[in-house]
Structure formats: structure tokens, C-alpha cells
C-alpha positions as CSV (number, residue, x, y, z in Angstrom):
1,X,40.9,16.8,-62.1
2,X,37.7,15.0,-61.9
3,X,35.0,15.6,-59.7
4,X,34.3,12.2,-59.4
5,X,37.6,10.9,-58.8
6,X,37.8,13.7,-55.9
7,X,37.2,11.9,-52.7
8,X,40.8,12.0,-51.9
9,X,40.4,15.4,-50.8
10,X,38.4,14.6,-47.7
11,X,41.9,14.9,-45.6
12,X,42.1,18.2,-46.3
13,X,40.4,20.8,-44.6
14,X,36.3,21.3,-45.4
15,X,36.4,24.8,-46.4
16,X,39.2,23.9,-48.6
17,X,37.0,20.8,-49.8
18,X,34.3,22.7,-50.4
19,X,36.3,25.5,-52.7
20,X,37.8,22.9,-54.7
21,X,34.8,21.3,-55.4
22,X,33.0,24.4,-56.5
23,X,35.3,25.6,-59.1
24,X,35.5,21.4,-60.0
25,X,31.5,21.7,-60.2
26,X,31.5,25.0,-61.9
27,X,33.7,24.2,-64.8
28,X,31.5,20.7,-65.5
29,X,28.1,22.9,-65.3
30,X,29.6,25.5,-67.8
31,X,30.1,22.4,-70.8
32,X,26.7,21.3,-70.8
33,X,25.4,22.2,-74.5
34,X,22.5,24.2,-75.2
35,X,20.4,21.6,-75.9
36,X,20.8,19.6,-73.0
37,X,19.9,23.0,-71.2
38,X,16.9,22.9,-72.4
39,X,15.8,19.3,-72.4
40,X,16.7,19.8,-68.5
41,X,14.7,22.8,-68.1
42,X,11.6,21.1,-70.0
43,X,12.5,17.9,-66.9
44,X,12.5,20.0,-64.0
45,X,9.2,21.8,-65.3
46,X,7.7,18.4,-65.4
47,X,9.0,17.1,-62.1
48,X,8.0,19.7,-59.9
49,X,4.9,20.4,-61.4
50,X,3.8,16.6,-60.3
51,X,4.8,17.5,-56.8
52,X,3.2,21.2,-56.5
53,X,-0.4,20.0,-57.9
54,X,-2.2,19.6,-54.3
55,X,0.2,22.8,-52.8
56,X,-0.9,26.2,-52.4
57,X,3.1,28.2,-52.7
58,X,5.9,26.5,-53.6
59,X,9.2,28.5,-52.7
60,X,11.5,28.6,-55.9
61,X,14.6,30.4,-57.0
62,X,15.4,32.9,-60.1
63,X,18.2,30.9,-62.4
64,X,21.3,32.8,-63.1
65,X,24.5,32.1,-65.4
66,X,24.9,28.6,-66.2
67,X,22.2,27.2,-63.8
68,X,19.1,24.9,-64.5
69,X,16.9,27.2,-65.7
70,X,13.8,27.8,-63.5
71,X,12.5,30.5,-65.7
72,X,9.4,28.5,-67.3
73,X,9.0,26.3,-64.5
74,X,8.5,30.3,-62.2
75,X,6.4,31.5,-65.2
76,X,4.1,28.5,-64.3
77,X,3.6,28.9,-61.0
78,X,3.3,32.8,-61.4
79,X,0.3,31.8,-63.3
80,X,-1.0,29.7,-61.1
81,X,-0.9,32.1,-58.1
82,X,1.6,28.8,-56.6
83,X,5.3,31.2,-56.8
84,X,7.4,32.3,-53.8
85,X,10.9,33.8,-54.4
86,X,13.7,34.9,-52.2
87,X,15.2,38.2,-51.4
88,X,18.7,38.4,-48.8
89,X,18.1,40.7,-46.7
90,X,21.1,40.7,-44.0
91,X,22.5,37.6,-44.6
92,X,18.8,35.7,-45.0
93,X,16.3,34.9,-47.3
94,X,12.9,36.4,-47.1
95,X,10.4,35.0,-49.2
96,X,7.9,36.9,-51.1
97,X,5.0,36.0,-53.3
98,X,5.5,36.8,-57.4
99,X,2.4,37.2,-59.4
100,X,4.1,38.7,-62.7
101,X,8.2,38.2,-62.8
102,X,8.5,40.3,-65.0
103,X,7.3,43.2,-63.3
104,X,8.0,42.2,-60.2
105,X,11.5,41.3,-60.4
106,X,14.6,43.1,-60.3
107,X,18.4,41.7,-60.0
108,X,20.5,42.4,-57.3
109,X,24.3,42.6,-56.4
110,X,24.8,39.3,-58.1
111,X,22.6,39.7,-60.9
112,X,20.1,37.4,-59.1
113,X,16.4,38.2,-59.8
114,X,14.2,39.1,-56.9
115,X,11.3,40.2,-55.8
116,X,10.7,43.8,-55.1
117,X,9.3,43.6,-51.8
118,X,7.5,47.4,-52.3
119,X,5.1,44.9,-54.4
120,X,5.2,41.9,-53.3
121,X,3.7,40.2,-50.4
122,X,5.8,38.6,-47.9
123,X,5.5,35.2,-46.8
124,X,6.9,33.5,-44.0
125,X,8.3,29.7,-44.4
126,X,6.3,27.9,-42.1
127,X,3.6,28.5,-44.7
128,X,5.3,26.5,-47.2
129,X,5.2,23.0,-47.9
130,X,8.4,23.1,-50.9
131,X,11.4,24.6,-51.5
132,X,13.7,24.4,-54.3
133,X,16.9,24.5,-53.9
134,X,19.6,25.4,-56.6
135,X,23.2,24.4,-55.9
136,X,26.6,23.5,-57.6
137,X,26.6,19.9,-56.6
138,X,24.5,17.1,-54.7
139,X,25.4,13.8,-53.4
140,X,23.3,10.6,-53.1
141,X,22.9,11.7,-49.5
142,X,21.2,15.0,-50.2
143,X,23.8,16.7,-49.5
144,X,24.4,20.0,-51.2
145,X,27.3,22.1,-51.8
146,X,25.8,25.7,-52.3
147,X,27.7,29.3,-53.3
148,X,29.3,29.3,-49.8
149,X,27.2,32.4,-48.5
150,X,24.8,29.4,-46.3
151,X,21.1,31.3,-47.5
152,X,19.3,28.0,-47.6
153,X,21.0,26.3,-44.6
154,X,20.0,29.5,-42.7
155,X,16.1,29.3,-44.1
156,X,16.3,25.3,-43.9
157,X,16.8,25.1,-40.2
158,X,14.4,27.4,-38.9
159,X,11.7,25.4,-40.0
160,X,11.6,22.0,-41.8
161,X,9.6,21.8,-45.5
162,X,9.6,19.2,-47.8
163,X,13.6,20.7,-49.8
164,X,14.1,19.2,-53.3
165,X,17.5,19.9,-54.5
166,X,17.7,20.3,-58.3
167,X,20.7,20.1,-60.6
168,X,22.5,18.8,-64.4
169,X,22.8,15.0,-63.8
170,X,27.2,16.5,-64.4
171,X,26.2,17.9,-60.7
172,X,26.1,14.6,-59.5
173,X,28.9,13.9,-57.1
174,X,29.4,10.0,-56.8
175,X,31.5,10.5,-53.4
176,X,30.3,12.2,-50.2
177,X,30.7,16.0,-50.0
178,X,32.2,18.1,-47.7
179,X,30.2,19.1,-44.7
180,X,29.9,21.1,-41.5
181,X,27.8,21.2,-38.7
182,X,25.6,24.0,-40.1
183,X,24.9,22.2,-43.6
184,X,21.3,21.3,-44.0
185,X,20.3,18.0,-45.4
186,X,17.7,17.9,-48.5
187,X,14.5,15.9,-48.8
188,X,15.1,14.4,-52.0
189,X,17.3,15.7,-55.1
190,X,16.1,15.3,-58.7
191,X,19.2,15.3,-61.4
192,X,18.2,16.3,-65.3
């Protein structure tokens, strides 16, 4: 089935939606070829690093599997003294601020790099003015469909920074995504 052609589904239950979507989404994310991996990568590094020029911490996220990679684009802002990073702790994010990832990283249950908050210093979100947000698809509504756990919606509504969804243009859902009550809109999503 095609994730495009998928907007039938929206009689069936959201939950259910949302599943089918995923593993839609999932499958299309795991084609994409090595090179456009890259060249996507190389874009989002560019992109963000346009918006984060006049900020002081941007809140990011560590890549894993077959996500845009963020590695270069955290490497940057490391550098620059600009990168935050999340850690769940109890169902939520806390966010901590990465100077070296690779000494201050480590994965956790999911294979997930985070901060090791021993050595890190932790940051609270009304000090940031960015977050971005990883997902398996967006919509042209900013909508997002995430891993289903509902981190960012948590982090999102407690306080309102400027949210940039990124994502593989194939994470582009033509037709509206499921929602609930709970989901949080994004500011603005950029597709690679």
C-alpha cells in the first residue's frame, strides 16, 4: 500500500491509523539509497545552521537506524557551544547540554545516544528558542507522526519554542495524519 494513497484509513480508529502508517512510513524511510542519505544530511546541516546563527542552544536529537542523520549537523553545534540533547527519564525528556558527543554520549535501551547527565549540564526548555524534532512522517499541517511513546508532545506543551520538524522528502504525507488531542503541532517542517 501506498502511503500517499492512505487517507482511506481515516475511518478507522487513530491508534490504528497511526500504526499503519508507521510501518507504511518505515518501510519508504528504509529504501532511500545511500547517497541520498547523505545529500540530506549535508541539507539539513545547511538549513538549520541558517536558523541557529543569532541563538544561543538549539535542542537537537542523536539519529538512529534509518533516520536523517543529525550526526554532523550535533558535531557543529557541539563546537559551537549551541547543542542540547535529550535524555527520558520517566516517560520525559530532559535536556542537557553536549560539549563533546563523543565523550559525552552513551545509548540507551533503544540504542539512542544520550547525554550522560553525571557530565552534562542540564537545561531546562524555557531556555530554548529551537527544537528539532525527528519523526516517521509530517504533513503539510505540521503534523507529526512520532515512535508512539509521545516524548516531544510531552516536552512541546509545557512550553512553546520555535519546533522544526525534519524528515526524507519520502516522509512527506500528502493527506492529513492521524491525530489526538495530545498531539503537538510543529512550527515549520523542512523535507530533504
Amino acid at each position: 500500500m501506498n502511503p500517499q494513497s492512505s487517507c482511506f484509513m481515516t475511518t478507522r480508529s487513530s491508534t490504528r491509523n497511526k500504526e499503519l502508517l508507521r510501518s507504511l512510513f518505515h518501510h519508504r524511510r528504509r529504501q532511500i539509497s545511500q547517497k541520498r542519505r547523505q545529500e540530506a544530511s549535508e541539507a539539513l546541516i545547511e538549513t538549520i545552521l541558517a536558523l541557529v546563527s543569532s541563538l544561543d542552544v538549539v535542542l537537537s536529537y542523536a539519529s538512529f537506524a534509518d533516520e536523517l542523520c543529525s550526526w554532523k549537523l550535533n558535531q557543529h553545534l557541539a563546537t559551537t557551544g549551541q547543542l542540547l540533547l535529550p535524555t527520558v527519564v520517566n516517560q520525559t525528556l530532559h535536556l542537557y547540554h553536549v560539549e563533546d558527543i563523543k565523550k559525552q554520549l552513551f545509548p540507551n535501551r533503544w540504542g539512542i545516544f544520550e547525554p550522560q547527565p553525571e557530565i552534562c549540564q542540564r537545561v531546562f526548555l524555557q531556555e530554548i528558542s529551537l527544537v528539532v524534532v525527528p519523526g516517521i512522517a509530517f504533513d503539510s499541517s505540521c503534523h507529526r507522526l512520532g515512535y508512539g511513546k509521545g516524548f516531544y508532545d510531552r516536552l512541546l506543551a509545557t512550553h512553546h519554542p520555535h519546533s522544526v520538524g525534519v524528515g526524507f522528502a519520502e516522509q512527506h504525507s500528502l493527506c492529513a495524519l492521524p491525530t489526538n488531542p495530545h498531539d503537538v503541532v510543529l512550527s515549520e517542517v523542512f523535507f530533504f
